[in-house]
KEVEXTI-721588 format. One line per field, with one value per residue (C-alpha): residue in one letter; z, x, y. Coordinates in Angstrom, 3 decimals, padded with zeros to 6 digits. Each point is the difference from the previous one (the first is absolute). Example, Ala and Ser with C-alpha at 12.3 -4.5 7.8 and 13.67 -1.06 7.14 Angstrom:
# residues 2
aa	(a/s) $
Z	(007.800/-000.660) $
X	(012.300/001.370) $
Y	(-004.500/003.440) $
//
This chain:
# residues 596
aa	(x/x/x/x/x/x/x/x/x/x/x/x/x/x/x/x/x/x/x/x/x/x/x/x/x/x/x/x/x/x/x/x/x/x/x/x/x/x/x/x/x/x/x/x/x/x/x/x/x/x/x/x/x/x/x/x/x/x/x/x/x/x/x/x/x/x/x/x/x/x/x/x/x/x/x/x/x/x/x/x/x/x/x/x/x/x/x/x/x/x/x/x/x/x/x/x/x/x/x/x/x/x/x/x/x/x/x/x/x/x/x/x/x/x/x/x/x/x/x/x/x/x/x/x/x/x/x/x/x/x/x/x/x/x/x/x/x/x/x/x/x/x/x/x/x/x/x/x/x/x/x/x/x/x/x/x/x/x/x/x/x/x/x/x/x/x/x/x/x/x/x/x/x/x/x/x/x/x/x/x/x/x/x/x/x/x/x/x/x/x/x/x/x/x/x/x/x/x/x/x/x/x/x/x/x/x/x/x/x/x/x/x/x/x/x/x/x/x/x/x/x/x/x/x/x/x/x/x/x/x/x/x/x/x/x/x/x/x/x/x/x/x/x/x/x/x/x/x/x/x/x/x/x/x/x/x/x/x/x/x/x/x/x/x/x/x/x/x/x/x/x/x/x/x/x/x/x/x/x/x/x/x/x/x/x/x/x/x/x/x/x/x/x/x/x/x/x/x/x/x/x/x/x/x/x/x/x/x/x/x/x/x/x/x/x/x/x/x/x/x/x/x/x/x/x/x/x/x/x/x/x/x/x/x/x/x/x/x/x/x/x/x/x/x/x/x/x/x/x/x/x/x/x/x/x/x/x/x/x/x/x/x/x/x/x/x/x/x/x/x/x/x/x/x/x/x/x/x/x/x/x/x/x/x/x/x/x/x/x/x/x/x/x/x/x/x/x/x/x/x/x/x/x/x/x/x/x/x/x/x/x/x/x/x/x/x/x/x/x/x/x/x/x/x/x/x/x/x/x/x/x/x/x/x/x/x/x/x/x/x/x/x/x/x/x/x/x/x/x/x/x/x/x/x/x/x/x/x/x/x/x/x/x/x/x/x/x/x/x/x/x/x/x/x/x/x/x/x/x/x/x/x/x/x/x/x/x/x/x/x/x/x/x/x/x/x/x/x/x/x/x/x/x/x/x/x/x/x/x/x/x/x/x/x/x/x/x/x/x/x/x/x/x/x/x/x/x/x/x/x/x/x/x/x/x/x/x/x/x/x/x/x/x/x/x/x/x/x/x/x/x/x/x/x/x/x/x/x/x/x/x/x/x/x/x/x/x/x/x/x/x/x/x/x/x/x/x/x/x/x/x/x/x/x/x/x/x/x/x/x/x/x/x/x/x/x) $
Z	(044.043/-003.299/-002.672/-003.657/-002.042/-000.923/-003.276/-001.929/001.744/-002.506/000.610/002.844/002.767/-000.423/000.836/-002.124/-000.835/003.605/002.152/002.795/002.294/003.890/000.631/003.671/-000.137/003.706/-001.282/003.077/-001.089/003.250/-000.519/003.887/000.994/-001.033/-000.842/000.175/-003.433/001.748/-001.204/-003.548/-001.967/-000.597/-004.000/-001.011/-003.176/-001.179/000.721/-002.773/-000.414/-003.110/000.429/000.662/-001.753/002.027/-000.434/001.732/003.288/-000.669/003.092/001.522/003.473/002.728/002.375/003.369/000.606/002.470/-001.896/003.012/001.672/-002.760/-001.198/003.909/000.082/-003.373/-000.909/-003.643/-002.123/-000.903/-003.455/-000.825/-000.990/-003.783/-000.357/002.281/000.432/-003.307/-001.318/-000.896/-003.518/-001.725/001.893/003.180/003.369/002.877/002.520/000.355/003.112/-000.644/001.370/000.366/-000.176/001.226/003.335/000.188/000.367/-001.664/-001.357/-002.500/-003.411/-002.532/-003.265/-003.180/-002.215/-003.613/-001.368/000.362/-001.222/000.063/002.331/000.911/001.507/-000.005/002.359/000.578/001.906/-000.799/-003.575/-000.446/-002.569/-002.721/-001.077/-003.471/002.318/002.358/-002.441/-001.687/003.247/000.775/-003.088/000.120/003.075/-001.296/-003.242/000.355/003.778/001.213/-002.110/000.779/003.275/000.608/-002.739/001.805/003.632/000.515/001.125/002.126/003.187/-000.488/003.541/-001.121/-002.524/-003.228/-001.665/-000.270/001.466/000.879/-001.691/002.019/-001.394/001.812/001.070/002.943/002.490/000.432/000.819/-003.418/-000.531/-003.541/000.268/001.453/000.584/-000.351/000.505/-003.483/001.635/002.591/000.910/003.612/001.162/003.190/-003.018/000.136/003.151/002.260/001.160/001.338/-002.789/-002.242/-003.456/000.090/-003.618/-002.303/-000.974/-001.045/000.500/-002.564/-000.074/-001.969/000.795/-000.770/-001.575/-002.997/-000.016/002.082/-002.431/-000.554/-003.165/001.314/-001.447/001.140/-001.965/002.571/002.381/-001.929/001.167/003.383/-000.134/-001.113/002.868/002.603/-001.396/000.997/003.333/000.223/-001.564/001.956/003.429/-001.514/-000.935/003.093/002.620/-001.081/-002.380/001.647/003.524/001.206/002.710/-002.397/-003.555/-001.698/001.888/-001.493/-001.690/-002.244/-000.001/-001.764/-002.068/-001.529/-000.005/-002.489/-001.723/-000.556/-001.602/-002.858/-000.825/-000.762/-001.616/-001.551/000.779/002.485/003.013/-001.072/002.802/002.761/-001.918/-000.078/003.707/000.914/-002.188/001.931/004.143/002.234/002.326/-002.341/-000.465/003.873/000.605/000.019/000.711/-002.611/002.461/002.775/-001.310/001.222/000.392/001.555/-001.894/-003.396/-001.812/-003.359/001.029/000.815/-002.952/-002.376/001.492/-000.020/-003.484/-001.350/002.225/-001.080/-003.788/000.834/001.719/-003.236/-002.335/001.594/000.390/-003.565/000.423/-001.101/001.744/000.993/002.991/002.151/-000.162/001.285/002.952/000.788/-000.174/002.462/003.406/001.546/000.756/000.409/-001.677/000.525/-003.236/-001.939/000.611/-000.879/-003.677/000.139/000.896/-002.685/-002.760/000.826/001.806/002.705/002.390/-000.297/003.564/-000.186/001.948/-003.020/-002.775/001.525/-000.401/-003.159/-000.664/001.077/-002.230/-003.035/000.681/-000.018/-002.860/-002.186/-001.798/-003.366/001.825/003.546/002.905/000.296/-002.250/-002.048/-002.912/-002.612/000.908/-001.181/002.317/002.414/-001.380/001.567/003.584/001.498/002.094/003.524/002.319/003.545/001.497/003.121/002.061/002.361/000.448/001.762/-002.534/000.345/-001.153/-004.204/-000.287/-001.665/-001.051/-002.907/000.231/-002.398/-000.105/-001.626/-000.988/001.059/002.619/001.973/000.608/003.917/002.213/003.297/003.415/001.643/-002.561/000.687/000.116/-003.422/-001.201/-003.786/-001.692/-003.749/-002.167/-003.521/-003.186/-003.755/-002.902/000.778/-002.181/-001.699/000.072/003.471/-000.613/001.526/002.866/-000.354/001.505/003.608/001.607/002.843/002.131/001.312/002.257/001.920/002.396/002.752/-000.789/000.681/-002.645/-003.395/-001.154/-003.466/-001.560/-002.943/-001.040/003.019/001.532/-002.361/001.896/000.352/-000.205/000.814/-001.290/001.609/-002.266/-001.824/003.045/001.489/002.813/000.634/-000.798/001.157/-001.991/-000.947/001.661/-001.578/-001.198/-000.708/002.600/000.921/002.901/000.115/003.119/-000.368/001.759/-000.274/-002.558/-000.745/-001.960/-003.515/000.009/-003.408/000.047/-002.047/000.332/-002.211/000.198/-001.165/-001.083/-001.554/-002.079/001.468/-000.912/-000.974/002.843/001.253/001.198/003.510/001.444/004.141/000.891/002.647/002.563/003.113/001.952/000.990/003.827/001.738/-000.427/002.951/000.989/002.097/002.144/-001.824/001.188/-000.283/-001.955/-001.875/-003.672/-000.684/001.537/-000.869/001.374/-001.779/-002.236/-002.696/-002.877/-003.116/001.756/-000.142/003.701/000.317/002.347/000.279/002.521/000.585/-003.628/-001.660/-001.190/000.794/-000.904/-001.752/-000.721/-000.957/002.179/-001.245/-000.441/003.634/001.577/000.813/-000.870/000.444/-001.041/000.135/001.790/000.508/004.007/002.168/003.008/002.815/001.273/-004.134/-000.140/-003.472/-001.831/-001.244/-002.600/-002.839/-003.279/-001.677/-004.325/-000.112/001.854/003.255/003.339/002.966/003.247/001.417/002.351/001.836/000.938/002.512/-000.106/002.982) $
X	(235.093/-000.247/-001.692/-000.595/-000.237/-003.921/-000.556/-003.314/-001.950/-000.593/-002.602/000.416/-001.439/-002.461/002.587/000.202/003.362/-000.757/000.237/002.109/-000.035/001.661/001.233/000.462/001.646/001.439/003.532/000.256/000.616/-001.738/-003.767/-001.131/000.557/-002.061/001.370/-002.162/-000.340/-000.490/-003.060/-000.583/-003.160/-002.769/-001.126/-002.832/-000.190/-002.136/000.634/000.558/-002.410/000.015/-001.588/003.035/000.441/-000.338/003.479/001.253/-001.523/002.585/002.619/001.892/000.002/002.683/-000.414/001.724/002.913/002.586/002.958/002.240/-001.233/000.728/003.334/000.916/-000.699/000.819/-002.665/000.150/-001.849/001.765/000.903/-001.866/002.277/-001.094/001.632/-002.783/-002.600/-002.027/-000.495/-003.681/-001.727/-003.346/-002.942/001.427/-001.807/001.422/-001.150/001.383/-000.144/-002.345/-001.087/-003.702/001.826/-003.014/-000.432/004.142/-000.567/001.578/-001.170/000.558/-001.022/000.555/001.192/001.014/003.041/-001.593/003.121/004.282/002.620/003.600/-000.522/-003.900/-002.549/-003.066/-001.952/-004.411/-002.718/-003.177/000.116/-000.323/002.630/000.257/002.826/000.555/-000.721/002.520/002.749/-000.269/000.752/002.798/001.454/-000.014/001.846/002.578/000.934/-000.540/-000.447/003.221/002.229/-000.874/-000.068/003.119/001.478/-000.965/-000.181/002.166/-000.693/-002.456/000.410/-000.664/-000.439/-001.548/002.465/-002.050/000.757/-003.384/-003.191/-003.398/-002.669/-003.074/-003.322/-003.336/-002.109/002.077/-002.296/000.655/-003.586/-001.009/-003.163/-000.532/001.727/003.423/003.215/001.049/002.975/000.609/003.242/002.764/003.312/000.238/003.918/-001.043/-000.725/003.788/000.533/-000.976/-002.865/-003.408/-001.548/002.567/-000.501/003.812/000.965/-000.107/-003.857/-002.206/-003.697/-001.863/-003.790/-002.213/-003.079/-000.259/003.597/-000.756/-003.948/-003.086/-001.949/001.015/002.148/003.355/002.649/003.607/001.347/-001.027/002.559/003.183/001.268/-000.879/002.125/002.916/-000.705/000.077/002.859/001.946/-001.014/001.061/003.372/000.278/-000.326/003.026/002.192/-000.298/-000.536/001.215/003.286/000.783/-000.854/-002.108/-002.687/-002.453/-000.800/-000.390/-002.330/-003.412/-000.333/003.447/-001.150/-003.577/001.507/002.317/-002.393/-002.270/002.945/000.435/-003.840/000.999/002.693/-001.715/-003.320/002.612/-002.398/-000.313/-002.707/-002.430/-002.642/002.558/000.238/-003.806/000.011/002.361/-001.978/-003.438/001.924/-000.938/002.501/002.750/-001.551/000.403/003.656/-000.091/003.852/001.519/002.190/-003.168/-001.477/-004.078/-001.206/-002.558/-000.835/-000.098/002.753/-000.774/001.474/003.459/-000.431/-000.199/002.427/002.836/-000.804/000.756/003.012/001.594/-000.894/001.409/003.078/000.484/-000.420/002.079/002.969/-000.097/001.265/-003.878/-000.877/003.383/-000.286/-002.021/002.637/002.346/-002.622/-000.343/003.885/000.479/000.579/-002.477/-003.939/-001.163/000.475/003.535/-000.184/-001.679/002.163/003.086/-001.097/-001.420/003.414/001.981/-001.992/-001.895/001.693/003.108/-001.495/-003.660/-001.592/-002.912/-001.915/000.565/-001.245/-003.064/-000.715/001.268/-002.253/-002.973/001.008/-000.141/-003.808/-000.870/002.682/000.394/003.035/001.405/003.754/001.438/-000.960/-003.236/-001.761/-000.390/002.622/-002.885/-001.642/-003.382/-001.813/000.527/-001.506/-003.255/001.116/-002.485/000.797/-000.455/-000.994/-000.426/-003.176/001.329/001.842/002.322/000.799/002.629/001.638/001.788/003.311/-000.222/-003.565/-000.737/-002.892/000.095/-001.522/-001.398/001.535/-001.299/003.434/003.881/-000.107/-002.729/002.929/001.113/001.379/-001.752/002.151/-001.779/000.954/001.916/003.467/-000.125/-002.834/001.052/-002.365/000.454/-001.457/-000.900/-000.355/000.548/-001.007/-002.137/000.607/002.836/004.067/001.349/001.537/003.782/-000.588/001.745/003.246/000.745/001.086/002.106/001.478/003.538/001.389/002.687/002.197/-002.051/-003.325/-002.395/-002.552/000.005/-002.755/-001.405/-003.167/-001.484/-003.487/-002.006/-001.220/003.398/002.260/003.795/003.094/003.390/002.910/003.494/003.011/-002.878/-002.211/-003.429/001.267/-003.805/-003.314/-002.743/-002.968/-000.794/-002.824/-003.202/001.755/003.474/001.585/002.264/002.679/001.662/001.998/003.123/003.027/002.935/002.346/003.993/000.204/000.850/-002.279/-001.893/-003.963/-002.614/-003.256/-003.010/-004.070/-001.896/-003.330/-000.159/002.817/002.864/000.991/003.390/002.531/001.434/003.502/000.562/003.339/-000.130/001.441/002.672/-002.532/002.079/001.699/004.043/000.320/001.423/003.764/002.250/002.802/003.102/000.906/001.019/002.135/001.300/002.838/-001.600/-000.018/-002.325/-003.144/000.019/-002.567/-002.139/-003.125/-001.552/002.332/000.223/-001.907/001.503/000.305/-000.515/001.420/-002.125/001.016/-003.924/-000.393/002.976/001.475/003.430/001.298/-001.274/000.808/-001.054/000.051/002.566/-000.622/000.244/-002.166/002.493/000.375/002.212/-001.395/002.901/-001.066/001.864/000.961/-003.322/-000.635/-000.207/-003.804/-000.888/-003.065/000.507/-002.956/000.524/-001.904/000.313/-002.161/-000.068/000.088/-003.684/000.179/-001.723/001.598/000.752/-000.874/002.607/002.701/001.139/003.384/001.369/004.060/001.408) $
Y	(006.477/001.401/001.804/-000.710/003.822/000.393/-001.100/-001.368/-003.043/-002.867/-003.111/-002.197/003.012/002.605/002.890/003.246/002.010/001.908/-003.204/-000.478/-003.084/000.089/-004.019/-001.332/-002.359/-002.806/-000.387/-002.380/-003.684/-000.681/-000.886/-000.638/003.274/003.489/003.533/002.933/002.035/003.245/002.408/000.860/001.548/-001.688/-000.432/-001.813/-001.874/-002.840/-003.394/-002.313/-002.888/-002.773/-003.586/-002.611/-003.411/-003.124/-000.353/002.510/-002.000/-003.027/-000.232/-002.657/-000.936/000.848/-003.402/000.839/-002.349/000.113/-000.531/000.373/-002.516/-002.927/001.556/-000.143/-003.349/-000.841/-002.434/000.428/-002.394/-003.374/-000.587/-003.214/-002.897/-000.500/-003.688/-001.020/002.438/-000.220/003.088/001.051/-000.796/001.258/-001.445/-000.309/002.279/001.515/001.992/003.564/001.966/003.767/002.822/001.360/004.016/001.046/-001.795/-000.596/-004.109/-002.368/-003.532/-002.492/-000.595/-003.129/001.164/-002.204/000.830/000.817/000.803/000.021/001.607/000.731/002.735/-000.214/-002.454/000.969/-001.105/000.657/-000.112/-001.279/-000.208/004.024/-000.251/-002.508/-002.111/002.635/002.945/-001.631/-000.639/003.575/001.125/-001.780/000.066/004.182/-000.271/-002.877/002.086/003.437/001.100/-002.178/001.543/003.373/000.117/-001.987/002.691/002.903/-000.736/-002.933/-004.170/-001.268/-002.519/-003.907/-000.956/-003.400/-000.922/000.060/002.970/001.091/001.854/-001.272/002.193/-000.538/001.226/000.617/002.478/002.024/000.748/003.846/001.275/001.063/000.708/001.150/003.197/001.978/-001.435/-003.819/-002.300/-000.756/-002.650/000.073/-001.452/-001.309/-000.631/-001.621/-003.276/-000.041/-000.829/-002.897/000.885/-001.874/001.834/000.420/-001.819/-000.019/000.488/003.245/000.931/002.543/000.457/001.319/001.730/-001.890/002.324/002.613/000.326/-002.423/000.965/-000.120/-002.469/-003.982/001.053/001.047/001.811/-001.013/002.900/002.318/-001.697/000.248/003.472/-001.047/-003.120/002.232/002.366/-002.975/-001.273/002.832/000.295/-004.070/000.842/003.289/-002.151/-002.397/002.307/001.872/-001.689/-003.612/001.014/003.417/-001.050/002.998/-000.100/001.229/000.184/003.804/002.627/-000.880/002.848/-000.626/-003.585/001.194/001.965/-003.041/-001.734/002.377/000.771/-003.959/000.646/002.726/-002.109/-003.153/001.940/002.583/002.651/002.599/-000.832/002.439/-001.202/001.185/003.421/000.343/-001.337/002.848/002.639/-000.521/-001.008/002.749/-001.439/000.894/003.274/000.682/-001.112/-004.114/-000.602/-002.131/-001.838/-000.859/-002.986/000.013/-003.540/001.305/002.759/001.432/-002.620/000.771/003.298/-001.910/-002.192/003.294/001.668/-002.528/-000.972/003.546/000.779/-003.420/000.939/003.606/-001.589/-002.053/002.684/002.387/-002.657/-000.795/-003.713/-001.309/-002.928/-000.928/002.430/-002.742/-002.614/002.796/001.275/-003.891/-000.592/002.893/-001.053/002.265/-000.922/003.497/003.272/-000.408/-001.794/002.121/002.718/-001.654/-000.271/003.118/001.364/-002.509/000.787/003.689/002.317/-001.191/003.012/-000.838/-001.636/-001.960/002.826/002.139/-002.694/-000.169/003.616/-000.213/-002.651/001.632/003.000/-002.263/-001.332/003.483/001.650/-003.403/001.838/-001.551/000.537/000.173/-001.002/001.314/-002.346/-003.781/001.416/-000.281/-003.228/000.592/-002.332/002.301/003.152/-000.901/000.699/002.415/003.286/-000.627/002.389/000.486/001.832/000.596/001.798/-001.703/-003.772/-002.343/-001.949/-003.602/-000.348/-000.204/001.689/003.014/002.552/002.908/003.089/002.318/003.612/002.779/001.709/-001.180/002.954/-001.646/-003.023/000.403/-002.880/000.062/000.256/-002.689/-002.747/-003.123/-000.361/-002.744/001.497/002.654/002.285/000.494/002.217/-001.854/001.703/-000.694/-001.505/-002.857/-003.248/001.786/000.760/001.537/003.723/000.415/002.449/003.055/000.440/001.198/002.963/-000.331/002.467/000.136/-003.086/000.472/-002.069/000.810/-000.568/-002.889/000.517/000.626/002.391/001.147/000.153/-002.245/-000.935/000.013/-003.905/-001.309/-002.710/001.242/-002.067/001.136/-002.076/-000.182/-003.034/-001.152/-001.273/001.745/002.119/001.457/000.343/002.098/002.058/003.351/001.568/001.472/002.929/-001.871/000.746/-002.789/-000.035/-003.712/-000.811/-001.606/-000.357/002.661/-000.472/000.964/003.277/-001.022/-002.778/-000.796/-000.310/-000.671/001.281/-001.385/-000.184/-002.971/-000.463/-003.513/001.725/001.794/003.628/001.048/-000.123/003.267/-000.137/001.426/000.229/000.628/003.604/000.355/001.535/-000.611/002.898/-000.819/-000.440/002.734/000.891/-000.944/002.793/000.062/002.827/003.083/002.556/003.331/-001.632/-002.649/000.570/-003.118/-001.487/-003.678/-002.809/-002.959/000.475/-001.576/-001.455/001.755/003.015/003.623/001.670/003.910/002.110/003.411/002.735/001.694/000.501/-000.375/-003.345/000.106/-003.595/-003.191/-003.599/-003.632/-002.997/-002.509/-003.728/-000.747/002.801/002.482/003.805/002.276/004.029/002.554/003.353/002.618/000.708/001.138/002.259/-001.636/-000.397/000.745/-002.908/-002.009/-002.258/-003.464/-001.884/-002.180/-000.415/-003.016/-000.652/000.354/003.676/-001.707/002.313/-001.049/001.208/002.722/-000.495/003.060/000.132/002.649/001.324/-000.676) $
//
């Protein structure tokens, strides 16, 4: 948790210089199971309305397939012998197996080949594309989309030997009926398998209405960033589950998220539909998890979402597009891999959990530096303010909520929270730089404690270092109160203490105290004739000998635990007191010794 020092709010958010926001945020990478927030105060603000553009209503389709079922058996497609099988040419039909998405049947349609490529055939149905229209199409895909995707994400299968895709064009039957959300095209992987209605060779299929238009003119430009986002999800399910051998390709919400960064790269522009999509989703707004991919539900929320954390992730890695090939080349299919780049080329100590917050910050802070923002980017400075109306909620792993506060002092963290689930208190400059946090104060440690405590700006994440690596975190309270558990540590040991806040503060050097008392000194008899008490203590300790209240011999403990204090002969039944004191002044307890 964190806070950013309250500066002047820019554009982007209808804040003023007084505005404080409380984030809670699931760090949980788990997205089937619910946390409970805990109780906070209501605040009721307006919600944000603005017409969307058809576009923002484009999805693809997630066709159930049970992958485990053909990778058990291993009926992957044949490749096709091409010395004897005669490879298709312009003119020639075929019938594809389809979908109706709708009704979930499939059936066959004849389609003819209007054009082929290197990479491409295109392939469609019932003359609603051209042989130009066709071509343009296939050609945007042979010399432009290809490249990039292979580029950025890696090589696609070729189950049938041909090294290339079927494009198949025609109207998906998805239920549209003039208006809301439409499969603009999908990739199934069950075609690359042998299936009964598998078409058993790499293909797309791609939305003719109302993708290219509802009228007879069509428009096949409308298809090309959907291409290059279907193309990943094809070359995703290679490299995955064909070249790295996993049970499953990428959690779909990593996979989407490729897949619309595979989009921005080919238009080489941000998605600015998904941006107004996640400005005017109310299911954002009321803590849609990130991770928790709704099919059934509100998708444009997941489609948003994973746009801007995979544009966030890619900003704040600073490798540009080349961060994809590197999530794609990790051998992890679920967060796992995210967090390993995060951790390469971020911050070694930062979890997942913790980027997601972080994220969430930035939709809300969009800060020119740190982590709390999209460094600059100005496609970005249209993200709206979020906020939550009310005042509880159970929140699946990833989701979030913001809340409006009316001064920093009104931030609390609720008892009755969930064990992943953070509150953060949010302030700063809007749209602009991040401010260092000041430095902390931080009260003595010593040797035997198992917290460190100091106080700092209040909501502001702490970070205590020990030979360079995170040793702890934890976060100041409302009032900046912070007390950090941690494990004890050797007197003499070196720590770091520092706040951070999308920017850390200056480190304060803290060097543990010897804290801990000497055990109690051991004694041998003493006797009206001894002239020395000697026994074991503590090495490098000094032993005193006090008769009542007068000291009347003293020594230090050699290297091996032994002293030896020279008295002077004592009374017998005189009662003598032991102890020892170690370098640091710590006493202690007494021994009493009685003259025999």
């Amino acid at each position: 948790m964190f806070i950013l020092p309250a500066g002047v709010f820019g554009a982007g958010g209808s804040a003023s210089a007084q505005d404080y926001y409380k984030l809670v945020s699931n760090e949980s990478a788990s997205s089937l199971s619910t946390e409970p927030t805990g109780t906070f105060k209501v605040v009721n603000l307006a919600a944000l309305r603005q017409k969307l553009k058809s576009n923002v209503y484009r999805i693809d389709y997630q066709k159930p397939f049970d992958l485990l079922k053909y990778l058990s058996l291993r009926k992957y497609s044949v490749r096709m012998d091409t010395k004897r099988a005669r490879l298709p040419r312009v003119g020639d039909t075929k019938k594809f197996w389809v979908s109706n998405l709708a009704s979930n049947k499939d059936y066959q349609i004849s389609a003819k080949l209007l054009y082929s490529g290197p990479h491409a055939d295109v392939w469609v149905y019932n003359n609603q594309l051209n042989d130009a229209q066709a071509a343009q199409l296939g050609k945007e895909f042979d010399n432009r989309i290809y490249a990039l995707d292979t580029k950025y994400f890696g090589m696609p299968s070729d189950v049938d030997g041909n090294g290339k895709v079927n494009i198949l064009c025609y109207d998906i039957q998805d239920g549209f009926d003039g208006s809301g959300g439409y499969v603009a095209g999908y990739f199934y992987p069950l075609d690359l398998f042998d299936a009964d209605t598998s078409n058993k060779s790499e293909i797309f299929y791609i939305d003719t209405y109302p993708l290219m238009g509802t009228g007879t003119s069509k428009n096949v430009t409308e298809a090309y960033s959907t291409l290059a986002h279907e193309f990943q999800h094809m070359i995703s399910f290679n490299q995955k589950v064909f070249v790295q051998h996993h049970w499953d390709t990428f959690d779909t919400w990593i996979d989407e998220g490729m897949s619309m960064a595979a989009e921005q790269i080919y238009t080489g522009k941000p998605l600015s539909d998904r941006i107004d999509d996640y400005n005017n989703d109310a299911s954002i707004t009321n803590g849609h998890s990130l991770l928790y991919w709704d099919s059934n539900g509100d998708v444009l929320a997941n489609y948003s979402l994973s746009y801007l954390f995979m544009e966030y992730l890619k900003i704040q890695c600073g490798q540009g597009d080349a961060i994809f090939k590197k999530i794609m080349d990790d051998p992890n299919t679920n967060e796992k891999a995210i967090e390993d780049v995060i951790r390469k080329y971020i911050d070694p100590n930062l979890t997942f959990g913790q980027f997601m917050t972080d994220f969430r910050a930035a939709l809300v802070l969009k800060q020119t530096n740190g982590l709390y923002g999209f460094k600059g980017d100005a496609a970005f400075k249209p993200l709206r303010i979020k906020t939550y109306n009310g005042s509880s909620l159970k929140l699946k792993g990833g989701g979030a909520v913001v809340k409006k506060l009316s001064s920093a002092s009104r931030f609390s963290v609720p008892s009755g929270k969930g064990r992943d689930m953070t509150y953060t208190l949010l302030s700063g400059s809007i749209g602009g730089k991040a401010q260092q946090p000041k430095t902390p104060k931080v009260w003595t440690v010593g040797d035997n404690s198992t917290s460190i405590s100091g106080s700092s700006d209040p909501g502001i994440e702490v970070a205590i270092m020990k030979n360079g690596k995170i040793l702890a975190r934890g976060t100041a309270d409302g009032k900046g109160y912070f007390k950090v558990p941690v494990s004890k540590q050797k007197a003499g040991t070196v720590l770091y203490v520092y706040t951070e806040a999308g920017l850390k503060s200056s480190k304060v050097k803290v060097i543990v105290k010897d804290k801990t008392a000497p055990g109690m000194p051991t004694a041998g008899n003493v006797t009206t004739k001894s002239t020395h008490v000697v026994g074991k203590a503590e090495k490098s300790a000094v032993v005193y000998v006090y008769r009542g209240s007068k000291q009347i011999g003293k020594a230090t403990v050699n290297a091996k635990g032994a002293y030896s204090v020279r008295i002077s002969k004592q009374k017998k039944g005189t009662k003598l007191s032991i102890f020892a004191k170690d370098r640091a002044g710590n006493k202690s307890k007494t021994r009493t010794v009685t003259v025999r």
